[in-house]
C-alpha positions as CSV (number, residue, x, y, z in Angstrom):
1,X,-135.3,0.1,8.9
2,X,-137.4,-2.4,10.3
3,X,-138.8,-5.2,8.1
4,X,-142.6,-4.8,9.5
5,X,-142.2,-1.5,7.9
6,X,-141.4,-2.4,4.8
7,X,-144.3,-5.2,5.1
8,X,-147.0,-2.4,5.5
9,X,-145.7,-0.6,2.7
10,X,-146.4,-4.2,0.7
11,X,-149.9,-4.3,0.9
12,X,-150.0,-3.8,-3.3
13,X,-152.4,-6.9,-4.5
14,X,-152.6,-7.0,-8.4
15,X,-154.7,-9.4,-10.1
16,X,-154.1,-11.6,-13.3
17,X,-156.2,-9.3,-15.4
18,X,-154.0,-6.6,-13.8
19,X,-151.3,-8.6,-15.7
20,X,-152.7,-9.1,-19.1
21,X,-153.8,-5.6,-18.9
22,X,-150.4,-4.6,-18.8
23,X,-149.3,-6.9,-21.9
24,X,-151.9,-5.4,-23.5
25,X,-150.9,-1.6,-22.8
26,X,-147.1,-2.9,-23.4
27,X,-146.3,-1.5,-19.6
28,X,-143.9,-4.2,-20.1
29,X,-140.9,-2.8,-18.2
30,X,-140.2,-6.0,-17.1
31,X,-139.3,-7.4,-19.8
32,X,-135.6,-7.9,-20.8
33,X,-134.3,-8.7,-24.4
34,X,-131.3,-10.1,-24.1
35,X,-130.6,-13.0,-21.5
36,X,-130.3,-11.7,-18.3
37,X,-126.6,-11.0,-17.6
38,X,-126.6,-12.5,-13.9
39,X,-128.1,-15.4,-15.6
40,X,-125.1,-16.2,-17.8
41,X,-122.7,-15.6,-15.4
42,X,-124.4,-18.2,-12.7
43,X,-125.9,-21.0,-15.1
44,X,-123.0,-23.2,-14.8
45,X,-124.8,-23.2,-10.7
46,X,-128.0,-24.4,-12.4
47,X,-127.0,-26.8,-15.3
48,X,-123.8,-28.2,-12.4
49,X,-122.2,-30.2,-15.2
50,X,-125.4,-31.9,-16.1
51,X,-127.2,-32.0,-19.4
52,X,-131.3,-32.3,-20.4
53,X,-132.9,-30.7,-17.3
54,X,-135.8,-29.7,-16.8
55,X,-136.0,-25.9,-15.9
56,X,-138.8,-24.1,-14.4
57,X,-139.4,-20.6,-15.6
58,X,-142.5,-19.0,-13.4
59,X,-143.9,-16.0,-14.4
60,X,-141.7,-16.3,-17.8
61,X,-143.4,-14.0,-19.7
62,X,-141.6,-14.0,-23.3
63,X,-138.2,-14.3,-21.5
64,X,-135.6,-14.9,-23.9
65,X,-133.4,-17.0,-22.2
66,X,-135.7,-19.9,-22.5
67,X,-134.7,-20.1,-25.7
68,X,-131.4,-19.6,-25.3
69,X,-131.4,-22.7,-23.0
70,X,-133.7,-24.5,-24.9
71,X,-131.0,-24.3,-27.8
72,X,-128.7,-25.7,-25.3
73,X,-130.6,-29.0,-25.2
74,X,-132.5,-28.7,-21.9
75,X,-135.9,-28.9,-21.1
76,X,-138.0,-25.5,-20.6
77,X,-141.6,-25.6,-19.0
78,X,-142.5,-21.6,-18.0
79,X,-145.9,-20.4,-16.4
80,X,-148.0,-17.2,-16.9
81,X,-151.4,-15.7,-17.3
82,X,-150.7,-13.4,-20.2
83,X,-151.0,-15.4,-23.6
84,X,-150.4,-12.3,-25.2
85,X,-146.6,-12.9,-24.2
86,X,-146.3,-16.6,-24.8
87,X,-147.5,-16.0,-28.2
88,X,-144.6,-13.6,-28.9
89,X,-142.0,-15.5,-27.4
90,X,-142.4,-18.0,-30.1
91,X,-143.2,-15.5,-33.1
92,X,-139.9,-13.4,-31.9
93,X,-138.1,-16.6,-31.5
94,X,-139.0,-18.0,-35.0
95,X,-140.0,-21.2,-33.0
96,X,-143.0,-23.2,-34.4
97,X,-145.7,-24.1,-32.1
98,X,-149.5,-25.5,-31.0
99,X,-151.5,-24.6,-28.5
100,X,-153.4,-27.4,-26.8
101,X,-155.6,-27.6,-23.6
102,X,-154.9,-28.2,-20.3
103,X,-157.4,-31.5,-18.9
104,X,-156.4,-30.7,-15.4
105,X,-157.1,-26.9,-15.3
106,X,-160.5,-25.4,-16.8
107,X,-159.8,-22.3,-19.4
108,X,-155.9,-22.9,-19.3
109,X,-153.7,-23.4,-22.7
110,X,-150.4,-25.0,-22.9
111,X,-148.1,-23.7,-26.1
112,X,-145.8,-26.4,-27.0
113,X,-142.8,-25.9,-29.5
114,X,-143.3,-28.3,-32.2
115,X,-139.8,-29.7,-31.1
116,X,-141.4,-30.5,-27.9
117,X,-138.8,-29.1,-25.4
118,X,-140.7,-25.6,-24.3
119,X,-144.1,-26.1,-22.6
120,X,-145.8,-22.8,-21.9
121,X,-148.8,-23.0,-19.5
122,X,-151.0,-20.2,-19.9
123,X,-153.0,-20.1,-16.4
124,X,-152.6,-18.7,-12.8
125,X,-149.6,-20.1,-11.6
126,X,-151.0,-21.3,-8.3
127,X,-153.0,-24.2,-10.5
128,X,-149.8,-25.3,-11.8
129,X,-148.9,-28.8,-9.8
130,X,-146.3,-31.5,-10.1
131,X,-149.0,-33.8,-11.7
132,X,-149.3,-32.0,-14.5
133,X,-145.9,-30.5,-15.4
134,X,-143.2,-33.0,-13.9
135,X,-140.4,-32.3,-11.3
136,X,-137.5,-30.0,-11.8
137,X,-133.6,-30.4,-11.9
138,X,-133.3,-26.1,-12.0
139,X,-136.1,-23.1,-11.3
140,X,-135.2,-19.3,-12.7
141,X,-136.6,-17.0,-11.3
142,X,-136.0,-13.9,-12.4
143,X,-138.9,-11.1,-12.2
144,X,-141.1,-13.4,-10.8
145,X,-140.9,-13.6,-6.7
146,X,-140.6,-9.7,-7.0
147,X,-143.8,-9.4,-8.4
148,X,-145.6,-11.9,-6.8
149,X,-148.2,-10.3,-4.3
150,X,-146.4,-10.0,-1.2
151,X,-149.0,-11.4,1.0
152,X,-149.0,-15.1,-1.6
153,X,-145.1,-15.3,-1.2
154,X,-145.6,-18.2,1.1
155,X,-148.1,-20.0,-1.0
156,X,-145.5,-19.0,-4.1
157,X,-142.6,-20.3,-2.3
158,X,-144.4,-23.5,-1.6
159,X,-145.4,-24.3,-5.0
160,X,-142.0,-24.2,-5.9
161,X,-140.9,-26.3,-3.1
162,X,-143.5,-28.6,-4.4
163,X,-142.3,-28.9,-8.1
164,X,-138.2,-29.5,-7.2
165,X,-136.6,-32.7,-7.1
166,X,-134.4,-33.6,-4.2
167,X,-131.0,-31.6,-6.4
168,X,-132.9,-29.0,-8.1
169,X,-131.1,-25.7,-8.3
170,X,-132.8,-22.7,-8.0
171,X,-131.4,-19.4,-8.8
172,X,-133.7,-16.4,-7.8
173,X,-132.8,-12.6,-8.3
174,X,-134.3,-10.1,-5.7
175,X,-134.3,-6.5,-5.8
176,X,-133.1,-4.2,-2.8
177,X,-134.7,-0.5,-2.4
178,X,-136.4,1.7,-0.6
179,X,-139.3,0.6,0.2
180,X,-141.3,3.9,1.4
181,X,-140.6,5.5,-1.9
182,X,-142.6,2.8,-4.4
183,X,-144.9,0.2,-3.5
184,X,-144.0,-2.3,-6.4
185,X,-144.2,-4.2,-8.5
186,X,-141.3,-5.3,-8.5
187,X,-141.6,-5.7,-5.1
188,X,-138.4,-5.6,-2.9
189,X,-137.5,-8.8,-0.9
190,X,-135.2,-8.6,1.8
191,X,-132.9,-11.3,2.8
192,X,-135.1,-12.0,5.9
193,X,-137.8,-12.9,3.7
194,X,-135.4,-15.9,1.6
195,X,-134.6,-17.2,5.3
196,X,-138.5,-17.1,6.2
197,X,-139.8,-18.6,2.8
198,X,-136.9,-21.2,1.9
199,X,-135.0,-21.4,5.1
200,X,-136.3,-24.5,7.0
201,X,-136.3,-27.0,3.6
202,X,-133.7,-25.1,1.6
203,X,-129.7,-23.9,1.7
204,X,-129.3,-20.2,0.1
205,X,-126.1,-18.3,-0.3
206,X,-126.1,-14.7,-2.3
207,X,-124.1,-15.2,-5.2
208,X,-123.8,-11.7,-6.4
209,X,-125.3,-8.3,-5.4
210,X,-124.9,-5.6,-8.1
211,X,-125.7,-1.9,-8.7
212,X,-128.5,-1.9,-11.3
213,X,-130.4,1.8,-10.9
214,X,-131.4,3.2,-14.3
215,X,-132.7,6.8,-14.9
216,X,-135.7,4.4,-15.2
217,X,-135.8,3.9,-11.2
218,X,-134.4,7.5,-10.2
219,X,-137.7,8.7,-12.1
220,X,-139.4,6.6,-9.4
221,X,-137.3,8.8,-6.9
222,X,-135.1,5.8,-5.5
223,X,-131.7,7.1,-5.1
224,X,-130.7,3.2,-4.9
225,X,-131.6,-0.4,-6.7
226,X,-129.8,-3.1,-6.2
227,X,-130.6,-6.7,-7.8
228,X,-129.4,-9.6,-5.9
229,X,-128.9,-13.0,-7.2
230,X,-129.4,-16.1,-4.8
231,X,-128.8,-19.9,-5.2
232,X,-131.2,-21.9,-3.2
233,X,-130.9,-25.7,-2.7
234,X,-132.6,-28.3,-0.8
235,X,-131.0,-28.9,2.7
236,X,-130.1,-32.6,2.3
């Protein structure tokens, strides 16, 4: 299969009140509650000996492992448009917080933990610049270049780009499927599309590739669903 066929099938665009509407009718498959398990097994490829980093979470959602990393001493700042899930992450996580405003972007909130290492910008995530949340030592993306529209994966990939320091570690998990069966989200992201987004500024190796269909994604009517975990580093 050809990847321009695959790219027509793409043509899904949802919009941030797609997003929040889906908070708000808990369609919130996405959503994990424990830390992601490729996650543990590849953070020592993220924190590389180091301690206090800042990590990147876009599209974080109420992910879990922010605090779990958080605990660990680092630095978390995560991006999304639904409050709706910020709000839980820090009632779920017993973590005390205050929402504040954003000066640089009109109608955006940031919840901060009262502890002050877990910034949560509520906003589109293409306002989002290194001027208003720093530089970062590691990026996690998990869940959020597969749901990305496919046609903004280049301006994505740039703002991350943008927001890394010159050794940031990135670790992003992809998903492999057929794509003529579903349209996404989550969106599936051949390697091709890594090599086209990162490639010319950034190593990438694939760390891990695993089996991860559910009766979940054979209800779908994919008869495979593999999640792919990649490290991506700037070429030095």
């Amino acid at each position: 299969m050809s990847d321009n066929s695959t790219e027509i099938k793409q043509d899904r665009v949802l919009t941030d009140e797609d997003w929040k509407g889906k908070w708000e009718a808990r369609q919130i498959g996405f959503h994990e509650k424990d830390v992601h398990p490729l996650f543990s097994e590849f953070l020592d490829e993220i924190i590389n000996g180091k301690t206090k980093l800042n990590i990147f979470f876009p599209l974080c959602g109420k992910a879990v492992d922010m605090k779990w990393l958080a605990d660990m001493g680092h630095n978390i700042v995560g991006v999304d448009v639904a409050e709706m899930g910020m709000k839980e992450f820090f009632e779920e996580q017993n973590v005390p917080y205050v929402e504040e405003t954003v000066a640089e972007i009109p109608g955006a909130k940031v919840f901060k933990s009262t502890s002050g290492n877990i910034s949560l910008y509520c906003c589109n995530i293409y306002n989002i610049s290194d001027s208003i949340v720093g530089r970062f030592d590691g990026i996690w993306d998990r869940g959020a270049l597969v749901a990305v529209n496919p046609c903004d994966r280049k301006r994505y990939a740039n703002l991350l780009l943008s927001l890394q320091n010159k050794d940031s570690r990135h670790l992003a998990v992809v998903l492999e499927y057929n794509p003529n069966v579903i349209t996404g989200p989550p969106f599936y992201v051949p390697e091709s599309e890594i090599e086209e987004l990162f490639g010319s500024t950034c190593n990438f190796k694939l760390l891990k590739k695993i089996d991860a269909i559910t009766d979940r994604q054979r209800q779908w009517g994919l008869d495979y669903y593999y999640e792919k975990i990649y490290l991506i580093t700037p070429k030095s």
